[in-house]
C-alpha positions in Angstrom: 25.3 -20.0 26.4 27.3 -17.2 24.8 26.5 -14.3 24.2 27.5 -14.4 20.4 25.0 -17.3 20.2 22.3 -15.3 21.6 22.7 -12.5 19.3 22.7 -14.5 16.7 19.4 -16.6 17.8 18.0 -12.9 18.5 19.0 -12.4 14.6 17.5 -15.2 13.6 14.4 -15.3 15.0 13.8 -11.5 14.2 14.6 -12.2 10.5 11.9 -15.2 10.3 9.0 -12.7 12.0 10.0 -10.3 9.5 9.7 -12.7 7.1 6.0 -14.3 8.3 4.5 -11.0 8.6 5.6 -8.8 6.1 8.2 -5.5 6.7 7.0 -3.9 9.5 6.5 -4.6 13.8 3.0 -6.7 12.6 0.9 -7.9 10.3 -2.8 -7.8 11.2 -6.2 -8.0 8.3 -9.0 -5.7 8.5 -11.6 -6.8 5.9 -14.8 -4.8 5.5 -16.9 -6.0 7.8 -14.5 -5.4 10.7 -13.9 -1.3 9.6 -18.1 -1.2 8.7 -18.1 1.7 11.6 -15.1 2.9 10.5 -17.0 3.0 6.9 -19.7 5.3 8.3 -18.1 8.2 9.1 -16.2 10.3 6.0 -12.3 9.6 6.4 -10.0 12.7 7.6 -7.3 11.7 6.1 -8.6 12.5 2.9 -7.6 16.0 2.9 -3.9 14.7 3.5 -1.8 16.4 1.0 1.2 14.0 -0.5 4.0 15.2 -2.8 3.9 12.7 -5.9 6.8 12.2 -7.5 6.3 14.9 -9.9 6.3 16.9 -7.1 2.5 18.2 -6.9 0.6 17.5 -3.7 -2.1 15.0 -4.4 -5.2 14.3 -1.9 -7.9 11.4 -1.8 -10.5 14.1 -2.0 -9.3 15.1 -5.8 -10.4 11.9 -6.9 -13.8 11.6 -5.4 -16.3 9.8 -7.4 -13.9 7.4 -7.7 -12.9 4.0 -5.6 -9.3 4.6 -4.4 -6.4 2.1 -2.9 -4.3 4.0 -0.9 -0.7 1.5 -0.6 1.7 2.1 1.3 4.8 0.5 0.1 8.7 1.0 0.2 11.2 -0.5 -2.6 13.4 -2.5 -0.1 10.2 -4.5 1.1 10.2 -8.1 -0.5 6.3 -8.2 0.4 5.5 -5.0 -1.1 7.6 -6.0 -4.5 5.4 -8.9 -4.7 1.6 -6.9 -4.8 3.5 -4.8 -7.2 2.3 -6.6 -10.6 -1.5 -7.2 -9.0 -1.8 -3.4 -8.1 -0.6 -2.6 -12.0 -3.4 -5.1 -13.0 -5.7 -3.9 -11.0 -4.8 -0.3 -12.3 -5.6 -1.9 -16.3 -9.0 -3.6 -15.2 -10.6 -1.4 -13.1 -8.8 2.0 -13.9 -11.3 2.3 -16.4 -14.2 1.6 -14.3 -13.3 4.1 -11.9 -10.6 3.0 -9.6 -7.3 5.0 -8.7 -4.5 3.2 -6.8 -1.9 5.4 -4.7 1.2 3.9 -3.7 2.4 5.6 -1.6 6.7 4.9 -1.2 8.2 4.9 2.8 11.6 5.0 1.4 13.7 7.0 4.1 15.5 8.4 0.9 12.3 10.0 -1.1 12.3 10.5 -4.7 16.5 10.1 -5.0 15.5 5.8 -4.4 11.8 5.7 -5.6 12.0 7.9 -9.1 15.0 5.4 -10.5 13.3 2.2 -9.0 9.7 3.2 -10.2 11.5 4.2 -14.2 13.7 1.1 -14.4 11.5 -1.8 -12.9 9.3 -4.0 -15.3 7.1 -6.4 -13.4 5.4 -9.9 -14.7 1.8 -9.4 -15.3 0.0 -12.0 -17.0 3.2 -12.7 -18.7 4.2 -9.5 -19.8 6.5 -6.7 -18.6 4.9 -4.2 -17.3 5.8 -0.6 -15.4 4.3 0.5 -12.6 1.1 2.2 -14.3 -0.3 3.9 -10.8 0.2 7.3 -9.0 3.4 6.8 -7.0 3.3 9.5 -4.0 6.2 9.9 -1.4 5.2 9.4 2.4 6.9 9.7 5.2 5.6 8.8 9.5 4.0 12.1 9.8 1.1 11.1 6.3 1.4 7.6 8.0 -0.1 8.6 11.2 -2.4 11.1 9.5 -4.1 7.4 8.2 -4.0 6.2 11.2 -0.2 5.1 11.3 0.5 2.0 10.0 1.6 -1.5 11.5 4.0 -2.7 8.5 4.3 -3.1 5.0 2.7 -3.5 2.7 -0.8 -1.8 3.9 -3.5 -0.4 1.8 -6.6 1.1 2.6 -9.6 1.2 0.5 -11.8 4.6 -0.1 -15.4 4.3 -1.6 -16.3 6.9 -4.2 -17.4 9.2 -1.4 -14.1 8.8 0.4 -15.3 6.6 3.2 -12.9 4.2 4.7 -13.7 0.8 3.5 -11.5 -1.3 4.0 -7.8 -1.9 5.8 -5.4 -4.6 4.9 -2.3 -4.8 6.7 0.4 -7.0 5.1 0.0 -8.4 1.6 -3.3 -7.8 -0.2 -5.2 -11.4 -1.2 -5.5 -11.2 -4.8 -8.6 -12.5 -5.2 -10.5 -11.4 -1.9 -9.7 -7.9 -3.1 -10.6 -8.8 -6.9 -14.0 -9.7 -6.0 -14.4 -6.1 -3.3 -13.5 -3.9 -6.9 -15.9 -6.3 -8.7 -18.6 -5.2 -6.1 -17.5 -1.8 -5.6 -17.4 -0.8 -9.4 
């Protein structure tokens, strides 16, 4: 075989993993049972200070009392795009009830990509345009490995109101199995 055909085979099949598990090395889904030990013990990485876009540093801990989703995200990931318009729903039904969501951008580029993207986007929720109606923080590998480091994107991590991990997902959140954990949780 030539070598242009294997490069372009190695292309290929790179593009479809990529594709299958999200935009990352991996894809792997912790549910709550599986972190239950994780659960016990208060999270470090609550103290983890993270510019927001408005440039304050924002922690977990500020919003305890409070269930928090912790995404991490980037603009360029199709994956990430797509749990867009569930996070801004979740935001409108549980935001009152005591949920914050925290996405948290990976965009090499910071606030120069993420500010314009996060203003000018409108997403479909429930048939209507909406903005991105949640905390938008900018990360970066150093806050990922403070969490633990993370696989791929999307991955959220879910914080009960005492700021004890509950809950990992690595890859795209299930709508529903994550509807009915906030319907428990709040």
């Amino acid at each position: 075989m030539s070598s242009k055909f294997l490069k372009l085979a190695k292309m290929i099949g790179v593009a479809v993993l990529l594709t299958l598990v999200g935009c990352g090395s991996g894809a792997q889904r912790q549910t709550s049972k599986e972190t239950a030990g994780v659960a016990a013990a208060a999270a470090p990485e609550t103290t983890v200070q993270i510019p927001s876009l408005e440039g304050g540093p924002v922690t977990i801990d500020q919003y305890r009392g409070k269930v928090v989703l912790v995404n991490f995200w980037a603009t360029w990931c199709a994956p990430c795009r797509t749990e867009i318009p569930w996070l801004i729903e979740f935001n409108q039904k549980y935001g009152p009830r005591g949920l914050v969501i925290l996405g948290v951008a990976m965009d090499d580029e910071g606030s120069k990509v993420v500010q314009p993207y996060v203003q000018s986007n409108r997403f479909d929720v429930n048939g209507h345009p909406e903005p991105m109606n949640y905390h938008i923080l900018l990360g970066n590998t150093k806050i990922a490995d403070k969490f633990g480091g993370i696989l791929g994107m999307p991955t959220s991590m879910l914080y009960s109101r005492n700021g004890k991990k509950i809950k990992t997902i690595v890859g795209v959140i299930e709508h529903d199995d994550l509807s009915k954990t906030l319907d428990s949780d709040l």
